[in-house]
Biopython code that builds the backbone (N, CA, C, O; Angstrom):
import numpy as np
from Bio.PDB.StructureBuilder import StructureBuilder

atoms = [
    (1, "UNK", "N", (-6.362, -4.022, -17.123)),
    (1, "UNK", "CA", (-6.699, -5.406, -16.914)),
    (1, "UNK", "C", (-7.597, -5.570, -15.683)),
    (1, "UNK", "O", (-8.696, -6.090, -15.877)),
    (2, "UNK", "N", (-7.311, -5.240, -14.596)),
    (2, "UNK", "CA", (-8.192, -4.920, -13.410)),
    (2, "UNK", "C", (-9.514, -4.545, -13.507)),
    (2, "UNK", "O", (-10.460, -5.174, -13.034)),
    (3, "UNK", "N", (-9.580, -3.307, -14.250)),
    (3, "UNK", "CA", (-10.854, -2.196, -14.395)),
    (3, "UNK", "C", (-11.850, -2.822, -15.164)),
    (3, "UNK", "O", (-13.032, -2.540, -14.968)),
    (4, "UNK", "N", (-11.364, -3.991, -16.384)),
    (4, "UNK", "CA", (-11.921, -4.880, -17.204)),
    (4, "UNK", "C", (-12.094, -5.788, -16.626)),
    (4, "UNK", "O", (-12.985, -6.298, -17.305)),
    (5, "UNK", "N", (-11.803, -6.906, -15.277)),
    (5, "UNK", "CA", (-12.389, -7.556, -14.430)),
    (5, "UNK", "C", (-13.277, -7.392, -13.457)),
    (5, "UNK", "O", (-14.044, -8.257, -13.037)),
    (6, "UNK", "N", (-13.140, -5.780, -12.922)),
    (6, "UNK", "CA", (-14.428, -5.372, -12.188)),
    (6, "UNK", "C", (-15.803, -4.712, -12.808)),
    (6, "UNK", "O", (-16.797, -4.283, -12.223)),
    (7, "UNK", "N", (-15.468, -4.796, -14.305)),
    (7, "UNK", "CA", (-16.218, -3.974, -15.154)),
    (7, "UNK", "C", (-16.955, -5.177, -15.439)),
    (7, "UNK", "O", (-18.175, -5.035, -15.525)),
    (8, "UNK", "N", (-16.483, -6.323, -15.604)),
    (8, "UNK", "CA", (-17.204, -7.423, -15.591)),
    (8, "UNK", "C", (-18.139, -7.985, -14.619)),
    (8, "UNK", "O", (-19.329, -8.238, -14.807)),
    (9, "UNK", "N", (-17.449, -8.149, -13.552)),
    (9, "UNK", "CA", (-18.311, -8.289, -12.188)),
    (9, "UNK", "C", (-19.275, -7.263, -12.247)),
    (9, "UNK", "O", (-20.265, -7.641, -11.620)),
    (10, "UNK", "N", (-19.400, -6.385, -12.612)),
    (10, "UNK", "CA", (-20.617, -5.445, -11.708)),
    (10, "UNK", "C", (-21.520, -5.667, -13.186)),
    (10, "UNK", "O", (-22.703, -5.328, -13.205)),
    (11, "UNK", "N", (-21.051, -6.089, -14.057)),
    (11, "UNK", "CA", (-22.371, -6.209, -14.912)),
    (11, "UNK", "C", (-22.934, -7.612, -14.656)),
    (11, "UNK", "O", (-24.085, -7.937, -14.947)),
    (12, "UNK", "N", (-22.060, -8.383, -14.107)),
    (12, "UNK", "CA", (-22.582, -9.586, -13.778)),
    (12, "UNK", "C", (-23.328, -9.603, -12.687)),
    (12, "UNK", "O", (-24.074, -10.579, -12.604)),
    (13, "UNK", "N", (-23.379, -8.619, -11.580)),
    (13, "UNK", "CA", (-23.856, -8.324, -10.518)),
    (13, "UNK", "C", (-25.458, -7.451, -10.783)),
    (13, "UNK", "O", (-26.473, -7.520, -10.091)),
    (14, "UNK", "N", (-25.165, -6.519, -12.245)),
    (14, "UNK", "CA", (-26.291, -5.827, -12.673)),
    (14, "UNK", "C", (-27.317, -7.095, -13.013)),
    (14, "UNK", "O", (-28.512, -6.958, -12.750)),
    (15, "UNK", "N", (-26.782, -8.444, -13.656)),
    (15, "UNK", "CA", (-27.565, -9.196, -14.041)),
    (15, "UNK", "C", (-28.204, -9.849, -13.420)),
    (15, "UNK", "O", (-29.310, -10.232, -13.802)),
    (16, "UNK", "N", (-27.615, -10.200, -12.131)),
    (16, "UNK", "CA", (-27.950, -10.955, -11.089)),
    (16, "UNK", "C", (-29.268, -10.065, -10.164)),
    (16, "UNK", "O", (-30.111, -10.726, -9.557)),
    (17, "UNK", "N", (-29.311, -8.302, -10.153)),
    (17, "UNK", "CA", (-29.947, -7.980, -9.365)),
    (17, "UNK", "C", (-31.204, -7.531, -10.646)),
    (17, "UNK", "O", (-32.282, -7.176, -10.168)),
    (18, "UNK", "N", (-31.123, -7.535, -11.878)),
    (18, "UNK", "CA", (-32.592, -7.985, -12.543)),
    (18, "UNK", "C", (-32.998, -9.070, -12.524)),
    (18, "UNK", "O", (-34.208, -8.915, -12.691)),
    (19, "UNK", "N", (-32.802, -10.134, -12.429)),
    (19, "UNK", "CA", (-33.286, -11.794, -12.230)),
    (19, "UNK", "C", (-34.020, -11.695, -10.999)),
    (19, "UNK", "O", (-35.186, -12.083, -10.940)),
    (20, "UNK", "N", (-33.436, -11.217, -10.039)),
    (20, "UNK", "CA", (-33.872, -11.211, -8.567)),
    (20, "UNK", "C", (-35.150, -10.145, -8.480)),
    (20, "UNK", "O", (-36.046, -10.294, -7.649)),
    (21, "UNK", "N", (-35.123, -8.969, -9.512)),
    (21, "UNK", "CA", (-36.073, -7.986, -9.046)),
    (21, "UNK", "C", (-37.376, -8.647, -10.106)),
    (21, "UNK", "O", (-38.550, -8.309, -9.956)),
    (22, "UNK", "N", (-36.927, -9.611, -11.149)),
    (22, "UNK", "CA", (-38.093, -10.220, -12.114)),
    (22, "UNK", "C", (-38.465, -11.180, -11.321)),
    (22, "UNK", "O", (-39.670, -11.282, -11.549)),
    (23, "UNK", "N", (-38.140, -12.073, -10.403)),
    (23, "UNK", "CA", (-38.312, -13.070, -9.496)),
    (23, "UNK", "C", (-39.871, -12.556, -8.858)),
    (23, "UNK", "O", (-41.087, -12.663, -9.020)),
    (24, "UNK", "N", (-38.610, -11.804, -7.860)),
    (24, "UNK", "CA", (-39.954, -11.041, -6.989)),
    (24, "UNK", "C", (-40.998, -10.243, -7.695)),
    (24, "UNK", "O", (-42.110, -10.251, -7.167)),
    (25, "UNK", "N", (-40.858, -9.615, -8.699)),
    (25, "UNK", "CA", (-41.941, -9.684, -9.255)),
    (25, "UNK", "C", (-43.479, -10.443, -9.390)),
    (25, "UNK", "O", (-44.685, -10.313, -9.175)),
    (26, "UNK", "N", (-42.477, -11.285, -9.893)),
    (26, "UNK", "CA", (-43.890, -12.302, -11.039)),
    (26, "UNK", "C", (-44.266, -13.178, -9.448)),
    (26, "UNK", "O", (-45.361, -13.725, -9.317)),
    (27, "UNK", "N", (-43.401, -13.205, -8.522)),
    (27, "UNK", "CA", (-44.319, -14.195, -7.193)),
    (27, "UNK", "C", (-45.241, -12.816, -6.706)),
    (27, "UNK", "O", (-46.206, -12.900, -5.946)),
    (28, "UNK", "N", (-44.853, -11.836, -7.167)),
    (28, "UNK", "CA", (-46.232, -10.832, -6.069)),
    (28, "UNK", "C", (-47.527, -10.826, -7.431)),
    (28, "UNK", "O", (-48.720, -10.776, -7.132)),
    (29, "UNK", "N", (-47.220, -10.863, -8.391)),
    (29, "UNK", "CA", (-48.077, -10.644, -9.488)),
    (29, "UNK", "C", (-48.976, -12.362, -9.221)),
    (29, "UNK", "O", (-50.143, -12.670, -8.979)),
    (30, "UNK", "N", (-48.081, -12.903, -9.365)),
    (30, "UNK", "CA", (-48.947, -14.541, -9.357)),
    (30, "UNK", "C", (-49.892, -14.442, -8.042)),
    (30, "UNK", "O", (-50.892, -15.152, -8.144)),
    (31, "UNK", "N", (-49.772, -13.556, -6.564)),
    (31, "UNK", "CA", (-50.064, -14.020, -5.087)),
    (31, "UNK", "C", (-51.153, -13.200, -5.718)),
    (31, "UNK", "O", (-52.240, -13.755, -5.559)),
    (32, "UNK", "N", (-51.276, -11.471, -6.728)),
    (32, "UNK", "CA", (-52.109, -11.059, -6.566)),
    (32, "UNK", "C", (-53.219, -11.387, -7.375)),
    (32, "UNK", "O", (-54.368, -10.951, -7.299)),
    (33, "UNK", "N", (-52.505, -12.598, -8.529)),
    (33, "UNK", "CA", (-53.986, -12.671, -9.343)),
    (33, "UNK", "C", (-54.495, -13.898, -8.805)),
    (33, "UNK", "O", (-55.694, -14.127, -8.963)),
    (34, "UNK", "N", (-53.604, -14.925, -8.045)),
    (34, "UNK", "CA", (-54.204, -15.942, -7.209)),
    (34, "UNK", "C", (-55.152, -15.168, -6.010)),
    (34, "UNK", "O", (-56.145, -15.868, -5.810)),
    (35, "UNK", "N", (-55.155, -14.433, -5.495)),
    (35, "UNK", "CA", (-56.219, -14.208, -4.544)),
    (35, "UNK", "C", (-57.766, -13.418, -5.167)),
    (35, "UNK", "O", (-58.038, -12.801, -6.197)),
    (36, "UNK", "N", (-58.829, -13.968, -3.486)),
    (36, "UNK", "CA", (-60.270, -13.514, -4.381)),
    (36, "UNK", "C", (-60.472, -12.418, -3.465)),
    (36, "UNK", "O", (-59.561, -11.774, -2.944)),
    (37, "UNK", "N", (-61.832, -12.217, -3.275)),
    (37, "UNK", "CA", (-61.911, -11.303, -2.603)),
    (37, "UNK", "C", (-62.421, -11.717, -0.957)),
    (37, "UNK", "O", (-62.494, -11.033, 0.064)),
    (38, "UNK", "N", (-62.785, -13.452, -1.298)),
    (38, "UNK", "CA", (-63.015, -13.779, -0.119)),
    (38, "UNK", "C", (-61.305, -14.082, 0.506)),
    (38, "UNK", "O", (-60.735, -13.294, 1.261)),
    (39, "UNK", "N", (-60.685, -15.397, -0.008)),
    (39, "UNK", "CA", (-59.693, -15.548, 0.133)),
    (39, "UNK", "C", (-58.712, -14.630, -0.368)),
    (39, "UNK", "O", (-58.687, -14.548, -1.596)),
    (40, "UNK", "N", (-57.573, -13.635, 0.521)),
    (40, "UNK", "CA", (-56.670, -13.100, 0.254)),
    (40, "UNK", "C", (-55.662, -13.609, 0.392)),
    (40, "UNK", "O", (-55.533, -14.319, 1.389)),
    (41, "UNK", "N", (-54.432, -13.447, -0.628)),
    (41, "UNK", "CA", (-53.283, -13.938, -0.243)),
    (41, "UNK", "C", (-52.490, -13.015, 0.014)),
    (41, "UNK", "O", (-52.680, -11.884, -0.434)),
    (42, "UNK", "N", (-51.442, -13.325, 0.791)),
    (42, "UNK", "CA", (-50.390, -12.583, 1.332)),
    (42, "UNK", "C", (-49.296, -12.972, 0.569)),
    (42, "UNK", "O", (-49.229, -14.194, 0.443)),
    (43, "UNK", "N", (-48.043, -12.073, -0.215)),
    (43, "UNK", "CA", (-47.015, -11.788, -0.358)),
    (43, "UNK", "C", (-45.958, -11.614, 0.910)),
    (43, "UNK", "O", (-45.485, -10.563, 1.340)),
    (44, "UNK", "N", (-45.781, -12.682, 1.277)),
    (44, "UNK", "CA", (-44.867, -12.704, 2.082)),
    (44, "UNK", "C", (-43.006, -12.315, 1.560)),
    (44, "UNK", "O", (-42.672, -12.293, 0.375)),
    (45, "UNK", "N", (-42.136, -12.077, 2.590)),
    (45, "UNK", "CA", (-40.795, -11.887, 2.289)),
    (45, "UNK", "C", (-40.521, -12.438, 3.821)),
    (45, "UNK", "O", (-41.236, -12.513, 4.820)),
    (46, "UNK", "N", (-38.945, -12.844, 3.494)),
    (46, "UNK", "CA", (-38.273, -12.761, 4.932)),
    (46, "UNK", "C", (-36.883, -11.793, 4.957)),
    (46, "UNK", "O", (-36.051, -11.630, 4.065)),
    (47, "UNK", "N", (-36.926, -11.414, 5.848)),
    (47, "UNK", "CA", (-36.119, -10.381, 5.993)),
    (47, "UNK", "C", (-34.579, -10.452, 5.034)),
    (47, "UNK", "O", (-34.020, -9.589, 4.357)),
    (48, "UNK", "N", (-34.271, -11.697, 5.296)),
    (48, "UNK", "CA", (-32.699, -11.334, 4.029)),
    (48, "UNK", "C", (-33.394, -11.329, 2.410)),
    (48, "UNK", "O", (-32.840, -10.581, 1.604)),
    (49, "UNK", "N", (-34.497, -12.082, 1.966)),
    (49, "UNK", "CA", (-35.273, -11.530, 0.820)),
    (49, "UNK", "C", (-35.185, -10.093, 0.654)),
    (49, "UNK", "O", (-34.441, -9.539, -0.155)),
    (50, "UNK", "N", (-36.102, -9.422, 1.581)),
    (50, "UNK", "CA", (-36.354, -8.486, 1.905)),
    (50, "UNK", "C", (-34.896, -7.274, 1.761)),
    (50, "UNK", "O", (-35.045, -6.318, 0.999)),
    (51, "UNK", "N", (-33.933, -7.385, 2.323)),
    (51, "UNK", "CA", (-33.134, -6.814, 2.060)),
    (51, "UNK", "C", (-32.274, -7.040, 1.120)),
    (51, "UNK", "O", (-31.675, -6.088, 0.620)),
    (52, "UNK", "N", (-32.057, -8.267, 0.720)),
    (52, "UNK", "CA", (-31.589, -8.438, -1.030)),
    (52, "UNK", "C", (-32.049, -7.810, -2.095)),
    (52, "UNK", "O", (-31.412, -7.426, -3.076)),
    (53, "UNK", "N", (-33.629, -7.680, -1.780)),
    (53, "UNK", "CA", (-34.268, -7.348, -2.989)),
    (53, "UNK", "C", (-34.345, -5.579, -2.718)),
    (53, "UNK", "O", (-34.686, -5.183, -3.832)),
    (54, "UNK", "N", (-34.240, -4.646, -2.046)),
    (54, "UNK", "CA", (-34.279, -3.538, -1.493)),
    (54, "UNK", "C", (-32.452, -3.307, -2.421)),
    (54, "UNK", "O", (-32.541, -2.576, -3.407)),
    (55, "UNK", "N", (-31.249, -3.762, -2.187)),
    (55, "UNK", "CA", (-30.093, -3.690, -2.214)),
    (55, "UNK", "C", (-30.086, -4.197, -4.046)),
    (55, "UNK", "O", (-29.125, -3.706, -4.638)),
    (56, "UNK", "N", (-30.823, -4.898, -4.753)),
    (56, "UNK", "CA", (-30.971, -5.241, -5.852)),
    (56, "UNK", "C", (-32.225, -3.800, -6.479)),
    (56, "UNK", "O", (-32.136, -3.408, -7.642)),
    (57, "UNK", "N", (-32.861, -3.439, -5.896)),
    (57, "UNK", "CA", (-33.470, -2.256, -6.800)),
    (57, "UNK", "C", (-32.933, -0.942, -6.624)),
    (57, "UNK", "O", (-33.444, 0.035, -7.171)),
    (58, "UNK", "N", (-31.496, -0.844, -5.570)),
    (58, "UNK", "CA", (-30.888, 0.496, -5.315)),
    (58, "UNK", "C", (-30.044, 0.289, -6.429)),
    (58, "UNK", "O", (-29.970, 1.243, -7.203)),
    (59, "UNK", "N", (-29.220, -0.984, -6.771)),
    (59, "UNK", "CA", (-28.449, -1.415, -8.071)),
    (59, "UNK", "C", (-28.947, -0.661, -9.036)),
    (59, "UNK", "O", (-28.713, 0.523, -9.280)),
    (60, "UNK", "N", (-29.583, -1.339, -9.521)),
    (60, "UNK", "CA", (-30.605, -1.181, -10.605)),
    (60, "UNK", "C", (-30.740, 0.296, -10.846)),
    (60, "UNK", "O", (-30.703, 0.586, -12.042)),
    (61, "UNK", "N", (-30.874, 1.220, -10.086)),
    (61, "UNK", "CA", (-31.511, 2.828, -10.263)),
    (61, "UNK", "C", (-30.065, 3.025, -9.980)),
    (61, "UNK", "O", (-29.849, 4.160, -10.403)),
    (62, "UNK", "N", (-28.967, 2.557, -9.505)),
    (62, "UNK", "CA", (-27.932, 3.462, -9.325)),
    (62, "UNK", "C", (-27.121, 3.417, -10.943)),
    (62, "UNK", "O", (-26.461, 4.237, -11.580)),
    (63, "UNK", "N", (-27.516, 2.180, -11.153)),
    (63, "UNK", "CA", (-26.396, 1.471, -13.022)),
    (63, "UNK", "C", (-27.716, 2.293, -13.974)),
    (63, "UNK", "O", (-27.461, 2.674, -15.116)),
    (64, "UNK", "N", (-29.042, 2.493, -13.397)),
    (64, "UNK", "CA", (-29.672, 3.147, -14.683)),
    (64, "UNK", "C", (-29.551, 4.887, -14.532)),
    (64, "UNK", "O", (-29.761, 5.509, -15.573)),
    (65, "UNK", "N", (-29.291, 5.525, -13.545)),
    (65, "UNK", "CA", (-28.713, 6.917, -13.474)),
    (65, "UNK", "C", (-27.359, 7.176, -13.853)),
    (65, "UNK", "O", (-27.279, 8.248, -14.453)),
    (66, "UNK", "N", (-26.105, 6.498, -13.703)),
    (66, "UNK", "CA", (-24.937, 6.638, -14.033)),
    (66, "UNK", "C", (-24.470, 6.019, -14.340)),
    (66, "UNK", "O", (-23.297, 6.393, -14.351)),
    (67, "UNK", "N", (-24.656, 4.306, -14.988)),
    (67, "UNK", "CA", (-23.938, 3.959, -15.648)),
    (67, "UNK", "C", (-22.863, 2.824, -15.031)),
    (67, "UNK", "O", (-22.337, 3.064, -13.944)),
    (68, "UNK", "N", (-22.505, 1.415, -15.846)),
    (68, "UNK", "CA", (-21.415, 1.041, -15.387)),
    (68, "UNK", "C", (-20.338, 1.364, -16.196)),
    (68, "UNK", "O", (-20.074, 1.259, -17.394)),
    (69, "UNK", "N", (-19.475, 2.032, -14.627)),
    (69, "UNK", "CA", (-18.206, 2.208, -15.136)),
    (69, "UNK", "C", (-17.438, 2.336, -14.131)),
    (69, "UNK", "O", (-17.915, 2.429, -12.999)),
    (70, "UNK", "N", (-15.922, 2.369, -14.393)),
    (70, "UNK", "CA", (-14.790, 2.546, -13.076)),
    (70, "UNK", "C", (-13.475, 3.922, -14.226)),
    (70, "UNK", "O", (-12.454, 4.376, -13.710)),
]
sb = StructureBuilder()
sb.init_structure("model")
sb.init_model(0)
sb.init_chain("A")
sb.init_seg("    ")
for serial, (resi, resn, name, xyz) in enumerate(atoms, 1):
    if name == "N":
        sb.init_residue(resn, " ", resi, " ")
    sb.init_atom(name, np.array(xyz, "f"), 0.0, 1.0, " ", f" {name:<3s}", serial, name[0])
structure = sb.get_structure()
């Protein structure tokens, strides 16, 4: 019963850290086709971004190498 409530959470957690890594995505894809060559835009982050999204693509490669499971 336990193992089936945390088995839940971490896929809910897997889901949560693809939303976040498609997020950041499509805003660096949009900054790079919005800029020219006169005007550049910057892709900005702030640091808890920044480390959410770092902690959301270690997810991601850790559930696509081994798997969720307990």
């Amino acid at each position: 019963m336990v193992i089936d409530i945390l088995n839940k959470i971490l896929y809910i957690s897997f889901f949560i850290s693809c939303l976040t890594i498609i997020r950041h995505s499509y805003y660096f894809i949009q900054a790079f086709l919005s800029s020219t060559e006169e005007i550049p835009v910057k892709y900005r982050l702030t640091n808890t971004s920044l480390i959410l999204l770092g902690i959301s693509i270690a997810y991601l490669l850790t559930v696509i190498f081994t798997g969720i499971k307990i």
